[in-house]
C-alpha positions in Angstrom: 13.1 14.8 -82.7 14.0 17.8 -80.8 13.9 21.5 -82.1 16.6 23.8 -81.4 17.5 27.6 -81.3 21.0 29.3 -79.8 20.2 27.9 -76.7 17.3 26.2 -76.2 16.0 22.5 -76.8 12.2 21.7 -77.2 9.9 19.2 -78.5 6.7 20.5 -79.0 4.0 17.5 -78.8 0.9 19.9 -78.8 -0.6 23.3 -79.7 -3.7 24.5 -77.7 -5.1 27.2 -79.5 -7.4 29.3 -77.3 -9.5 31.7 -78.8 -12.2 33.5 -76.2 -12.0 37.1 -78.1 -16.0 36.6 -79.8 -16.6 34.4 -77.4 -16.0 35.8 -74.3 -19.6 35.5 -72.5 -20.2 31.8 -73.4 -16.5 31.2 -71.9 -17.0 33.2 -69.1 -20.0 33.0 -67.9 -21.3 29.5 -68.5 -17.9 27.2 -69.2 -15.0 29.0 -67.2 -15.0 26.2 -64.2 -15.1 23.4 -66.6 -11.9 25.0 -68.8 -10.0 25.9 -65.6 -10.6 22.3 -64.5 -9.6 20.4 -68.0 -6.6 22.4 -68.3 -5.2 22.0 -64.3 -6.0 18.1 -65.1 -4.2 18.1 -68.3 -0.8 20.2 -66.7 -0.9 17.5 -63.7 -1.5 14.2 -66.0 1.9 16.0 -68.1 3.5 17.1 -65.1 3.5 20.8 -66.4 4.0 23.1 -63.6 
């Protein structure tokens, strides 16, 4: 079931909700590589560019 506006089609299978505003040491400093890492294999598995 695809959404639609004026001029645009989309379906929208997931919502990542990234939230490093309190958080921003922990993210940064200790789990930055592992994020980048998760996120690059997700886009490639989905064939996001």
């Amino acid at each position: 079931m695809a959404n639609s506006l004026a001029h645009t089609k989309w379906v929208c299978k997931y919502h990542i909700v990234f939230t490093p505003k309190y958080r921003r040491k922990i993210i940064y400093n200790q789990l930055r590589l592992d994020i980048r890492t998760i996120l690059k294999d997700l886009c490639k598995w989905k064939g996001v560019e």
